[in-house]
NUGUNU-59468 format. One line per field, with one value per atom (N, C-alpha, C, O, CB): atom name; residue in three letters; x, y, z; residue number from 1. Coordinates in Angstrom, 2 decimals, padded with zeros to 5 digits, m for minus. Atoms other than C-alpha are relative to their C-alpha. Glycine has a CB too. Layout:
BEGIN
atomo: CA;...
residuo: ALA;...
X: X;...
Y: Y;...
Z: Z;...
num: NUM;...
END
This chain:
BEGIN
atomo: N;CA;C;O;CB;N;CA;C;O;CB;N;CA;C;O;CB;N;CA;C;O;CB;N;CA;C;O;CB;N;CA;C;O;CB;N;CA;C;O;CB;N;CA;C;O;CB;N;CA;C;O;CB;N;CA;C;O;CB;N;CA;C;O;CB;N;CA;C;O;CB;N;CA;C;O;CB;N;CA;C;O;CB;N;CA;C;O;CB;N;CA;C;O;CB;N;CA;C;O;CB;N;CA;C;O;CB;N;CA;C;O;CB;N;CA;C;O;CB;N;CA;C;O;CB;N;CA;C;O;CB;N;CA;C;O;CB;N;CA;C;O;CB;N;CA;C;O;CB;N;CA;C;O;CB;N;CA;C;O;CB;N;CA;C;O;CB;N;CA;C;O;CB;N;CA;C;O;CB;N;CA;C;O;CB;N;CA;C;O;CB;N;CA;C;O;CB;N;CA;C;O;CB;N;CA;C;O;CB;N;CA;C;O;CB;N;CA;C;O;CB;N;CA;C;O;CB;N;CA;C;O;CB;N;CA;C;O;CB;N;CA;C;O;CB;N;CA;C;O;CB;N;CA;C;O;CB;N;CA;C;O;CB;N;CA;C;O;CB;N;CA;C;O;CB;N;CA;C;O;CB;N;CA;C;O;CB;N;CA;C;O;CB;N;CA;C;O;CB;N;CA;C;O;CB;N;CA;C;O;CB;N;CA;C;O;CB;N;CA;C;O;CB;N;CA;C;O;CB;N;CA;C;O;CB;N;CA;C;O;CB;N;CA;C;O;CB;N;CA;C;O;CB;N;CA;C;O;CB;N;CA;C;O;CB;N;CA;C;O;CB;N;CA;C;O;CB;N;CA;C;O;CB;N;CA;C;O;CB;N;CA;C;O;CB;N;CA;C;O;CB;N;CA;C;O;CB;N;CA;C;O;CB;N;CA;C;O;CB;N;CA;C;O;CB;N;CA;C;O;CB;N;CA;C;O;CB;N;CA;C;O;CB;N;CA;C;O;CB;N;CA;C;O;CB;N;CA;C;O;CB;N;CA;C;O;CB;N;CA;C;O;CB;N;CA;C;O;CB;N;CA;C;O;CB;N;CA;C;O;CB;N;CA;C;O;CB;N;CA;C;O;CB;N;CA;C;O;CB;N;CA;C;O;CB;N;CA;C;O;CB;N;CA;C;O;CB;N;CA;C;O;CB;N;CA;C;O;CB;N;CA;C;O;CB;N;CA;C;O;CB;N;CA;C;O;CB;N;CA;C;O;CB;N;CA;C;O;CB;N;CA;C;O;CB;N;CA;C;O;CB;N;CA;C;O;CB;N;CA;C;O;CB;N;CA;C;O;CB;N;CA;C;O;CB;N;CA;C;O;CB;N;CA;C;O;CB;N;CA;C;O;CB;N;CA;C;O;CB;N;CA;C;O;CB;N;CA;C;O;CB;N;CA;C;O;CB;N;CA;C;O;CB;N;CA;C;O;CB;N;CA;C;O;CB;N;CA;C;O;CB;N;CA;C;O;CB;N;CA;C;O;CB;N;CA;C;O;CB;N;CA;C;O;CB
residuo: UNK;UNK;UNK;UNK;UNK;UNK;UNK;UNK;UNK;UNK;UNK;UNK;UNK;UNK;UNK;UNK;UNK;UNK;UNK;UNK;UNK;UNK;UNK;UNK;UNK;UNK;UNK;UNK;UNK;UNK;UNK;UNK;UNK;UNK;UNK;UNK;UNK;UNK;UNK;UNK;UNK;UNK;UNK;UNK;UNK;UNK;UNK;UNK;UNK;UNK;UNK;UNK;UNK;UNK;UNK;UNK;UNK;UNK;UNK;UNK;UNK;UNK;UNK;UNK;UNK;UNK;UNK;UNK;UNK;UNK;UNK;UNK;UNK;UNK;UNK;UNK;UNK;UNK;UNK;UNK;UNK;UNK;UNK;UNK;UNK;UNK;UNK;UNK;UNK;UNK;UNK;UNK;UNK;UNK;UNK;UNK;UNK;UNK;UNK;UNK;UNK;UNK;UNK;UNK;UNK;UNK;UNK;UNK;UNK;UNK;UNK;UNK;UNK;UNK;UNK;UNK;UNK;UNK;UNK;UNK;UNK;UNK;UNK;UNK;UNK;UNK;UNK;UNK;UNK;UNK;UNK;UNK;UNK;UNK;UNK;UNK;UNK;UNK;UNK;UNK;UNK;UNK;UNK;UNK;UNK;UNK;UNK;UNK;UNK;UNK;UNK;UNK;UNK;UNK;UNK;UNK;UNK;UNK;UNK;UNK;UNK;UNK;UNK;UNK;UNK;UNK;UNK;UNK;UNK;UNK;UNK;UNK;UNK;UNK;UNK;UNK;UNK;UNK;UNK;UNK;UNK;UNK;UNK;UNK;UNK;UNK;UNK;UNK;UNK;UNK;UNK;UNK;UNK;UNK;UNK;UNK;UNK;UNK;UNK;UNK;UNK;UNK;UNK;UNK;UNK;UNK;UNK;UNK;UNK;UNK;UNK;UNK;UNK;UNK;UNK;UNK;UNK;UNK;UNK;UNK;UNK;UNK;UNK;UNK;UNK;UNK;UNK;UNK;UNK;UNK;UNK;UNK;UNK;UNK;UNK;UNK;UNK;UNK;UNK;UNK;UNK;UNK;UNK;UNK;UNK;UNK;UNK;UNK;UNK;UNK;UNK;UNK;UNK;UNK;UNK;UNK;UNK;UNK;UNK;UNK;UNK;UNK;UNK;UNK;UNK;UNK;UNK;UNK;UNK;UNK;UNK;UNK;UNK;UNK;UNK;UNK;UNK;UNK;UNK;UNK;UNK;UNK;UNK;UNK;UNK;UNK;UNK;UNK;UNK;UNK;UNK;UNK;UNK;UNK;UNK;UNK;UNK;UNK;UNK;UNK;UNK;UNK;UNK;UNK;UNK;UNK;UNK;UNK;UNK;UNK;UNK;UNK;UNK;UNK;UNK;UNK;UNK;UNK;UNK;UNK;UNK;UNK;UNK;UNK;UNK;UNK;UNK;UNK;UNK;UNK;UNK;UNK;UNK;UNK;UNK;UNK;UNK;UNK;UNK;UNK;UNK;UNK;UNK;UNK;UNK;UNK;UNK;UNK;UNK;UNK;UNK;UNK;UNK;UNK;UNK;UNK;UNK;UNK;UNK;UNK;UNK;UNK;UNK;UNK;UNK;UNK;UNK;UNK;UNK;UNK;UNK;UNK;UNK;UNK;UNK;UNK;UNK;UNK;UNK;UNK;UNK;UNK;UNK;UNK;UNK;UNK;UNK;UNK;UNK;UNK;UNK;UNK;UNK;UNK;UNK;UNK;UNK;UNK;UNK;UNK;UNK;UNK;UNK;UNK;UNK;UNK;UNK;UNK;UNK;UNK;UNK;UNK;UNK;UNK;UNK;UNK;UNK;UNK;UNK;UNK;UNK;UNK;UNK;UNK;UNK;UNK;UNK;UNK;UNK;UNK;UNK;UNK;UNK;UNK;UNK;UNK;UNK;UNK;UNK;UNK;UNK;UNK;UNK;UNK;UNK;UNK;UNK;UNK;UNK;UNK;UNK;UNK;UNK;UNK;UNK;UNK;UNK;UNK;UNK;UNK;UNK;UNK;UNK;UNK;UNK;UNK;UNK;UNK;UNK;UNK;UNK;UNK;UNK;UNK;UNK;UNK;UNK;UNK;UNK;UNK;UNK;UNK;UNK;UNK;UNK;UNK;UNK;UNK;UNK;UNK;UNK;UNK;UNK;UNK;UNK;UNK;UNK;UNK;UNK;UNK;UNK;UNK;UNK;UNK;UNK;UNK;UNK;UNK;UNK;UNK;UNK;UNK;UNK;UNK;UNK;UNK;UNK;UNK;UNK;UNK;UNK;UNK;UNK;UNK;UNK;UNK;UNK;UNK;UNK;UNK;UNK;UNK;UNK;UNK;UNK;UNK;UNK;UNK;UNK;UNK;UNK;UNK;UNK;UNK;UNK;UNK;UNK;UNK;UNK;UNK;UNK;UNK;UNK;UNK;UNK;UNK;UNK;UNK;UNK;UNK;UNK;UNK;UNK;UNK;UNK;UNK;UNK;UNK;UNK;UNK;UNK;UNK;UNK;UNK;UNK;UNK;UNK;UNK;UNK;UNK
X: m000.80;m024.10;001.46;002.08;m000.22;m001.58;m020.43;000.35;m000.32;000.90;m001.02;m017.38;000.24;000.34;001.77;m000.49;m016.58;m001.21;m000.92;m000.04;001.34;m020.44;m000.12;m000.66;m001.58;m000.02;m020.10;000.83;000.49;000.34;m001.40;m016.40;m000.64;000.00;001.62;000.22;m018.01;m000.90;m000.87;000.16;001.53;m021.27;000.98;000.76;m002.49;m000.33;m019.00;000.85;000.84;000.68;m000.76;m016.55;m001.05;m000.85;000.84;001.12;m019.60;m000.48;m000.10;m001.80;000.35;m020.96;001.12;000.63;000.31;m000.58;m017.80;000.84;001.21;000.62;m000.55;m016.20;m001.03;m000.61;001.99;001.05;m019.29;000.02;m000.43;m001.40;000.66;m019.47;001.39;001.56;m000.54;m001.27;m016.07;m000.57;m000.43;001.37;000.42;m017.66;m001.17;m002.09;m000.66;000.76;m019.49;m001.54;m001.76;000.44;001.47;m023.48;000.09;m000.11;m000.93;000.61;m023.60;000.77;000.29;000.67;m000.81;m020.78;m000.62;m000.65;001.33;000.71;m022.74;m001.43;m001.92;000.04;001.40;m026.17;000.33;m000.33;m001.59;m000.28;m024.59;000.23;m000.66;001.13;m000.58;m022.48;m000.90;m000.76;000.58;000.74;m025.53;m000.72;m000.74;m000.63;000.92;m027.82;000.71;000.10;m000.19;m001.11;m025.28;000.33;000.16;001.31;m000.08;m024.34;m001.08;m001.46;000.94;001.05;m027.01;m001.05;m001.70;m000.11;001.28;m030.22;000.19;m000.74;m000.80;000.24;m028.65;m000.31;m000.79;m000.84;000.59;m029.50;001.18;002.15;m000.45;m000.82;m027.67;000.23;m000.51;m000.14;m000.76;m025.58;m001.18;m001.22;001.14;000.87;m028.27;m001.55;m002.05;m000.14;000.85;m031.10;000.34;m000.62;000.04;m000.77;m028.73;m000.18;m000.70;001.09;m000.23;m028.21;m001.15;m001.43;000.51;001.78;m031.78;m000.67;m001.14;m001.25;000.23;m032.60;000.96;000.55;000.05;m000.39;m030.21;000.98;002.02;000.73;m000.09;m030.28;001.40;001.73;m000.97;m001.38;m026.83;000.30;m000.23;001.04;m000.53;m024.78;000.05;m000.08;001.24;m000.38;m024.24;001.01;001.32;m000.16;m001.47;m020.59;000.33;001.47;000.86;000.05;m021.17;m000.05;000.52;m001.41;m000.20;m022.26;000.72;000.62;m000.42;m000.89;m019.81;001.51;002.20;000.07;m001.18;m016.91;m000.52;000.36;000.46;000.46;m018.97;000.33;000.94;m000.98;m000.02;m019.00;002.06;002.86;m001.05;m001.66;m015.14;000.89;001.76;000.79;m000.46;m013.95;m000.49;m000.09;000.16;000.31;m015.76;000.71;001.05;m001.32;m000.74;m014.31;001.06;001.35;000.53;m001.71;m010.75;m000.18;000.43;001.11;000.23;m011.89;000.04;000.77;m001.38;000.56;m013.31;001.55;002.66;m002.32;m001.64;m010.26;000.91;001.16;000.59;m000.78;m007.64;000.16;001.17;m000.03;000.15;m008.96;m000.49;m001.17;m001.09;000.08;m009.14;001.36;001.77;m000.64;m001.15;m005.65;000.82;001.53;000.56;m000.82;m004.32;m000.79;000.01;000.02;001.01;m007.12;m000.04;000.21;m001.85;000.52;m007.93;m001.45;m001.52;001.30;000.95;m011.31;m000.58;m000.74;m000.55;001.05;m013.15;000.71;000.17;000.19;m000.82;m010.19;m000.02;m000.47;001.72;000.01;m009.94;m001.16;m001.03;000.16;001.14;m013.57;m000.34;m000.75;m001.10;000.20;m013.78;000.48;000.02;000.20;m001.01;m010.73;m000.83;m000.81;000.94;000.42;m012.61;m001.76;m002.47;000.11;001.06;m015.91;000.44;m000.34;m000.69;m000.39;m013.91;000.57;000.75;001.04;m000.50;m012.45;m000.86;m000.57;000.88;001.23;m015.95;m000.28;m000.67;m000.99;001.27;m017.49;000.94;000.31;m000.43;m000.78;m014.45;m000.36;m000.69;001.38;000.31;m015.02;m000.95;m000.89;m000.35;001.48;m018.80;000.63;001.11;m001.33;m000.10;m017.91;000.74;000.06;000.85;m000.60;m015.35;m000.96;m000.62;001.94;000.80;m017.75;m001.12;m001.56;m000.40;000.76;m020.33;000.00;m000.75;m000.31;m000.75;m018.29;000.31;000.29;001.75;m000.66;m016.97;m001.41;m001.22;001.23;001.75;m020.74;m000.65;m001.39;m000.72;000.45;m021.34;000.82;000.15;000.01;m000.92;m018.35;m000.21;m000.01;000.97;m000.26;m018.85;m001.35;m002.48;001.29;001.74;m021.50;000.55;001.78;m001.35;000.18;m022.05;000.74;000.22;000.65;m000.74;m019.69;000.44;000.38;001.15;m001.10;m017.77;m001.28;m001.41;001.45;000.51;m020.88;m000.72;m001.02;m000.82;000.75;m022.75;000.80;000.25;000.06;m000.83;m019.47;000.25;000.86;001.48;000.02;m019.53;m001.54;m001.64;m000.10;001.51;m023.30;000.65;000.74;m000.98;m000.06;m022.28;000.54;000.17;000.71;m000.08;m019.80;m000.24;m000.05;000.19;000.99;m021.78;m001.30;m001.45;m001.21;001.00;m024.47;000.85;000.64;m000.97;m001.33;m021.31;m000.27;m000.96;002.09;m000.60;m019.97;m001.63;m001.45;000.76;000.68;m023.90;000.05;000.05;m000.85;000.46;m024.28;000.91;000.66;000.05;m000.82;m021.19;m000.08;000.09;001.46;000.68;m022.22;m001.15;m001.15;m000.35;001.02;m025.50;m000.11;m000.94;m001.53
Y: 000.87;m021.78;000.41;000.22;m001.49;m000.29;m020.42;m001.26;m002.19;000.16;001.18;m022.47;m001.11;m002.34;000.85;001.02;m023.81;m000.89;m002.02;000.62;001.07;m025.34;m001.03;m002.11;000.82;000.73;m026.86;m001.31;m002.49;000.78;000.94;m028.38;m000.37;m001.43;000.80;000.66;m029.45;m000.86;m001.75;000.38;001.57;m031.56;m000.65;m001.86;000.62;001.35;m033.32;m000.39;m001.62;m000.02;000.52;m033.77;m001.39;m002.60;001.14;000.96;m035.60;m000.91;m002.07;001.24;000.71;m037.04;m001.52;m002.65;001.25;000.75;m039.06;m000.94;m002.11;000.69;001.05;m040.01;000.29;m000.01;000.26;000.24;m039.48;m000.96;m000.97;000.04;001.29;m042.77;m000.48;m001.51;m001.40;m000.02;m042.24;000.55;000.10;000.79;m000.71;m040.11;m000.67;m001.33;001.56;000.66;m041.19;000.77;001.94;m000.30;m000.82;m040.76;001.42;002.27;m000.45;m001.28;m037.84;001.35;002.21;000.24;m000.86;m036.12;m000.02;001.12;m000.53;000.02;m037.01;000.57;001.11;m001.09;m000.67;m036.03;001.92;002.83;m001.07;m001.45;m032.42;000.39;000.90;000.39;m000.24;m032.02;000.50;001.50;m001.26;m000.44;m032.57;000.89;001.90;m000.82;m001.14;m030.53;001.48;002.41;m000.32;m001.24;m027.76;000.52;001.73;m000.35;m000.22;m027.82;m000.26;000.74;m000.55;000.48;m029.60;000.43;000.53;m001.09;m000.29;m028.40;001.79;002.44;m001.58;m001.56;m024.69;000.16;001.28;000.72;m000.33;m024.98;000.83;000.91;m001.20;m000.12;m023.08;m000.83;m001.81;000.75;000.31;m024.08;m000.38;m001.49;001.33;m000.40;m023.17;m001.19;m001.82;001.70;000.57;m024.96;m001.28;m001.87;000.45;000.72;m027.95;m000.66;m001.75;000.57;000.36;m028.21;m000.32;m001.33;001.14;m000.04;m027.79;m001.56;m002.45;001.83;001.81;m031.20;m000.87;m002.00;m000.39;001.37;m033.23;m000.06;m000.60;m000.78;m000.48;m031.80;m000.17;m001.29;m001.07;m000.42;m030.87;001.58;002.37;m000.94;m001.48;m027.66;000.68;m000.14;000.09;m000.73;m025.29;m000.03;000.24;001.03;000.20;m025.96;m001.23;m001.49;000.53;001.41;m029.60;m000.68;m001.69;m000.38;m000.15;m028.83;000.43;000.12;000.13;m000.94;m026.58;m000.87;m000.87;001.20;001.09;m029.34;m001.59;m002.08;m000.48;000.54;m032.02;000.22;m000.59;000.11;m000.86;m029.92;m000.01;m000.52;002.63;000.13;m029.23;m000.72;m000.59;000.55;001.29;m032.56;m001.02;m002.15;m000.45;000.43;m033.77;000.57;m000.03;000.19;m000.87;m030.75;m000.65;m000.94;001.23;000.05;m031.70;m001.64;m001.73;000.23;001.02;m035.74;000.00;m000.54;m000.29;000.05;m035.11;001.11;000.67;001.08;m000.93;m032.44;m000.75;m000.96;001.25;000.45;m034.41;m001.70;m002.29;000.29;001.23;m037.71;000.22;m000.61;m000.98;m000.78;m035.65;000.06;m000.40;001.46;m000.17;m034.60;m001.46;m001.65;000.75;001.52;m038.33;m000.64;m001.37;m001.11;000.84;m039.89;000.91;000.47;m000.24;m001.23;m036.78;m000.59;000.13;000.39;000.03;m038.12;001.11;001.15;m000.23;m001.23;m035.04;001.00;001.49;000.90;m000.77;m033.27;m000.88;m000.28;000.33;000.68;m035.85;m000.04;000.04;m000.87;000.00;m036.05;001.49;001.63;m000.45;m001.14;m032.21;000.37;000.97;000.84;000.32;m032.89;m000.24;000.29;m001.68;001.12;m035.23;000.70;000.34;m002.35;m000.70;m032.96;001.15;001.47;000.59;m001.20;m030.08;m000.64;000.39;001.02;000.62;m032.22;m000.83;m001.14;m000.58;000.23;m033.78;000.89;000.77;m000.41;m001.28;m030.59;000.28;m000.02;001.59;m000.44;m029.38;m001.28;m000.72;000.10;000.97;m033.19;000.60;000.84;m001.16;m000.49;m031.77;001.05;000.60;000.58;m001.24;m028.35;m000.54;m000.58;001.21;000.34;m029.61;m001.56;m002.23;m000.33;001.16;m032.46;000.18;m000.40;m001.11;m000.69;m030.18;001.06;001.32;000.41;m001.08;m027.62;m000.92;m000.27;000.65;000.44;m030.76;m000.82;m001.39;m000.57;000.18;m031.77;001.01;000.65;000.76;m000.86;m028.74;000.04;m000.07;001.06;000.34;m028.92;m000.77;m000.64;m000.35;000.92;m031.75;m001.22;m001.37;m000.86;001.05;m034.52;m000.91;m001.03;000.25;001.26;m037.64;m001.02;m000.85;m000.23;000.98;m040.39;000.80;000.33;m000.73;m000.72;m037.85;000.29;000.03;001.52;m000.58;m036.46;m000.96;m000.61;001.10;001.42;m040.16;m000.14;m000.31;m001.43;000.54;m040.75;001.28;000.90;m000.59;m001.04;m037.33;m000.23;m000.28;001.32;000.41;m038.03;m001.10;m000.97;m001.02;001.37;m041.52;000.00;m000.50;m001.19;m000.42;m039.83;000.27;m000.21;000.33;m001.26;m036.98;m001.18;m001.22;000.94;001.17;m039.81;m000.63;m000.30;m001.27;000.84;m042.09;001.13;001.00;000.05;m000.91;m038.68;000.24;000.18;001.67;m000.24;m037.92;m000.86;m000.49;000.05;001.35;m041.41;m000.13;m000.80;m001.53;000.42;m041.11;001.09;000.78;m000.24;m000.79;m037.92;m000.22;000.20;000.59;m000.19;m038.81;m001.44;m001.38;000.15
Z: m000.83;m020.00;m000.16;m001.20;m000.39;000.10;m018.98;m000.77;m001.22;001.59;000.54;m020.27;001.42;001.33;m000.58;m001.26;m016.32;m000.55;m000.93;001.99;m000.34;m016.61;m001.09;m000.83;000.06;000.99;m019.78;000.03;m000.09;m000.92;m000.61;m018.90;001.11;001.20;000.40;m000.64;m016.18;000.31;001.15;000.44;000.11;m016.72;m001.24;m001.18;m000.87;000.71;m019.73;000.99;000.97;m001.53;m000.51;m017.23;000.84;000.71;000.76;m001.11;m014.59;m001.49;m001.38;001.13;001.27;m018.30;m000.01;m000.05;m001.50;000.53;m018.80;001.05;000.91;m000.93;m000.85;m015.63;001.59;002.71;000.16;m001.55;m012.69;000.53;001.67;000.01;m000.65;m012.01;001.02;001.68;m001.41;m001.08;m010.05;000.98;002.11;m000.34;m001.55;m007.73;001.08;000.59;m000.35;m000.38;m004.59;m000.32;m000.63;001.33;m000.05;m004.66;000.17;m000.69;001.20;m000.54;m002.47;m001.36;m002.09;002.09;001.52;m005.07;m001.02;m001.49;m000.62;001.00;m007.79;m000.14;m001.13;m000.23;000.34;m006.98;000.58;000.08;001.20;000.07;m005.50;m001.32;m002.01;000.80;001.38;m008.65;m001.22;m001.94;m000.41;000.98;m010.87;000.42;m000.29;m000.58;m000.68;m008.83;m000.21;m000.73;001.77;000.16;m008.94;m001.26;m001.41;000.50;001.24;m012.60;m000.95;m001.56;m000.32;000.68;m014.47;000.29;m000.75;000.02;m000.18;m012.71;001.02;001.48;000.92;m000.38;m011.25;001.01;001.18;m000.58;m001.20;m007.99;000.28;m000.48;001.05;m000.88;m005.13;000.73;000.83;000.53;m000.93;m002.77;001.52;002.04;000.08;m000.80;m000.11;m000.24;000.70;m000.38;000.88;m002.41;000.17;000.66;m001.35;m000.08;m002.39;001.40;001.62;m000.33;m001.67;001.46;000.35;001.00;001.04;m000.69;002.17;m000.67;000.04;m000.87;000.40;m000.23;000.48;000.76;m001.63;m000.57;000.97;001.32;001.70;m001.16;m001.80;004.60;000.30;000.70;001.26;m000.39;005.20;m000.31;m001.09;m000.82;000.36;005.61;m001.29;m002.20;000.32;001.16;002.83;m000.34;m001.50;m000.04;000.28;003.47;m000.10;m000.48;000.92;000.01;003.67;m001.72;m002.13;000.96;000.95;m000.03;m001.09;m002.28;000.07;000.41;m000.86;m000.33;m001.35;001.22;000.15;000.14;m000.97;m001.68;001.87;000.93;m001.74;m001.32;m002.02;000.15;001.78;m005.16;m000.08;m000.86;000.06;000.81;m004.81;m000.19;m001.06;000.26;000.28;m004.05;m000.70;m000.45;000.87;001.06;m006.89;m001.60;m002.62;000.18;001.04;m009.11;m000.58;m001.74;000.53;000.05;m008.03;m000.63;m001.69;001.94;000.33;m008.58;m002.06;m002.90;000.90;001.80;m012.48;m000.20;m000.53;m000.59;000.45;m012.99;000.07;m001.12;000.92;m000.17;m011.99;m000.78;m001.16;001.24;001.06;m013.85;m001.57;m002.18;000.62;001.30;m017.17;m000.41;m001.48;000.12;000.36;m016.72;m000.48;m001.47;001.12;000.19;m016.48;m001.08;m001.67;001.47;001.27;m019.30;m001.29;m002.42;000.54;000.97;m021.35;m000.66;m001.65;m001.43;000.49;m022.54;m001.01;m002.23;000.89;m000.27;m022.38;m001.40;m002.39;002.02;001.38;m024.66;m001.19;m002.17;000.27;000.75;m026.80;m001.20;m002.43;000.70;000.73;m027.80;m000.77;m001.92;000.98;000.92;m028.35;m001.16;m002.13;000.45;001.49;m030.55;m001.54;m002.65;000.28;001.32;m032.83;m000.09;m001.02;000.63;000.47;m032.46;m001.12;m002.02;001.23;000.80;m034.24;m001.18;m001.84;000.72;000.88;m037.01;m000.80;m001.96;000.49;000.73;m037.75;m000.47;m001.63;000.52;000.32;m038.11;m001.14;m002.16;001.35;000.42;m040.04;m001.66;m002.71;001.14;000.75;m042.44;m000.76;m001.97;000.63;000.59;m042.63;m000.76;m001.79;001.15;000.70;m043.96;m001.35;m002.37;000.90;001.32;m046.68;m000.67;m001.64;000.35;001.02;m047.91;m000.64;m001.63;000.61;000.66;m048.17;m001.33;m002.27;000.82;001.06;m050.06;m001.49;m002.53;000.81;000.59;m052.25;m000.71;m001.78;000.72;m000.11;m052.58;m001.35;m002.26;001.89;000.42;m054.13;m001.44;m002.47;000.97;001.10;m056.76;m000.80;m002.01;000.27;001.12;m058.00;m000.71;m000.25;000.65;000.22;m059.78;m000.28;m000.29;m001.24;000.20;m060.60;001.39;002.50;m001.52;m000.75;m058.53;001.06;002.20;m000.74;m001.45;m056.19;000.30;001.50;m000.06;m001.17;m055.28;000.80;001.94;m000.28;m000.41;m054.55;001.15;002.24;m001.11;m001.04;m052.50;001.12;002.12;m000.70;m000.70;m050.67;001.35;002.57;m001.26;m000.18;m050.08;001.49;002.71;m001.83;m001.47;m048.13;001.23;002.30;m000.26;m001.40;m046.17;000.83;001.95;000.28;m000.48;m045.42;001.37;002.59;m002.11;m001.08;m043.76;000.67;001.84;m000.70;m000.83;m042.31;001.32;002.33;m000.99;m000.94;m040.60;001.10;002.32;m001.02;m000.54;m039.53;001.35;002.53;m000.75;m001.00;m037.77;001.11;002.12;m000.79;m001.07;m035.86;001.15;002.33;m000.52;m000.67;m034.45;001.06;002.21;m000.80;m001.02;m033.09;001.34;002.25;m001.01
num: 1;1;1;1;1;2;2;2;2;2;3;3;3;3;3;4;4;4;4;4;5;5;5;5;5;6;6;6;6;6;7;7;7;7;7;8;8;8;8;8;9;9;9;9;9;10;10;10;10;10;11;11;11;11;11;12;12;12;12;12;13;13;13;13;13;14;14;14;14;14;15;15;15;15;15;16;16;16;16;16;17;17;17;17;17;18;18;18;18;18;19;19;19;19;19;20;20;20;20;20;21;21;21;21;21;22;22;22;22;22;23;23;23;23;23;24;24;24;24;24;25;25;25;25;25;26;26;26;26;26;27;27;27;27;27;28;28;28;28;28;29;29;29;29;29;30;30;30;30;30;31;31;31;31;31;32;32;32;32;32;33;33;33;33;33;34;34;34;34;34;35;35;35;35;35;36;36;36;36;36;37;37;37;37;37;38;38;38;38;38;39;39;39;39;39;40;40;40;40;40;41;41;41;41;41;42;42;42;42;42;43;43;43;43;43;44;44;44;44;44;45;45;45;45;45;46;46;46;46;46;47;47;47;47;47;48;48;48;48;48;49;49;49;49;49;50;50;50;50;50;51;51;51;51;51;52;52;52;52;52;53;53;53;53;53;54;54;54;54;54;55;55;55;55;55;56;56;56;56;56;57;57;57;57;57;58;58;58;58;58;59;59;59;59;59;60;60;60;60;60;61;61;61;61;61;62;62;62;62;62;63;63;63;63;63;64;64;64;64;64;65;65;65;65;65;66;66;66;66;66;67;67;67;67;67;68;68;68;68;68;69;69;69;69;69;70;70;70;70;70;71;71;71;71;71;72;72;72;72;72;73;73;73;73;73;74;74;74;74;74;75;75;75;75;75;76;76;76;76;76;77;77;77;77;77;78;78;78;78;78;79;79;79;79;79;80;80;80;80;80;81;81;81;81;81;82;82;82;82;82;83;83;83;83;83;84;84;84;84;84;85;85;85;85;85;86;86;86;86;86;87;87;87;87;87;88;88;88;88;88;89;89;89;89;89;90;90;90;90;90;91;91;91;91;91;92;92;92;92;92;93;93;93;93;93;94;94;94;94;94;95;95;95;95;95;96;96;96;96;96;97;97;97;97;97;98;98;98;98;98;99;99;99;99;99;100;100;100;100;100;101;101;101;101;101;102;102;102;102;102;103;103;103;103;103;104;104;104;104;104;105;105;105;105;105;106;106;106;106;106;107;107;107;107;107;108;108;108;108;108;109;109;109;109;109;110;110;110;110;110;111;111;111;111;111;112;112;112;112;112;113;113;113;113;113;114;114;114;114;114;115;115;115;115;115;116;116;116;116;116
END
C-alpha cells in the first residue's frame, strides 16, 4: 500500500462522515477495496469521470479538513512516541528486577491497552 493510500483511507477513517454518500462509497471503493475508476462507474452506473470528480472532491474535502483539525497528524504523532515508550520500557524491563520491573510490566500492559 503506497503512502497517498494509506494517508488516505486514515484520512476517510477519521473524518468520512463529512463526505456525501456517493463520496464516500467511491472513495472507499477506490482506496480501500482497489477498484478502478472504470470498475467504479460501472457499480454505481455513472461516468468514469463522474467518478473521477467524486474521488477528487472528496480528496480536496479530507485534505483540506486535516489541514485545519490535524487529527490524522496528531494521532501518528502519538503512534511514534508509544512505540518509542514500548521500546524504552522494554529495554528498562530488561535492566532491571524486582519493583521497577513490576512497574515497567504495568506500563508495558497500560501502553498495550491504549493501543488496541
Amino acid at each position: 500500500m503506497g503512502d497517498k493510500t494509506l494517508m488516505m483511507t486514515m484520512l476517510l477513517d477519521f473524518y468520512g462522515d463529512l463526505l456525501t454518500p456517493r463520496q464516500r462509497s467511491c472513495f472507499s471503493m477506490h482506496y480501500n477495496e482497489d477498484l478502478s475508476l472504470a470498475e467504479i462507474a460501472e457499480i454505481m452506473e455513472i461516468s468514469r469521470q463522474g467518478v473521477r470528480d467524486l474521488i477528487v472532491r472528496a480528496e480536496a474535502t479530507l485534505m483540506e479538513t486535516e489541514e485545519k483539525i490535524g487529527l490524522v497528524k496528531r494521532f501518528s504523532e502519538q503512534r511514534i512516541v508509544m512505540d518509542k515508550m514500548r521500546e524504552e520500557l522494554c529495554e528498562l524491563k530488561r535492566l532491571t528486577e524486582g519493583t521497577a520491573n513490576e512497574i515497567a510490566d504495568r506500563l508495558l500492559k497500560e501502553l498495550e491497552s491504549i493501543r488496541e
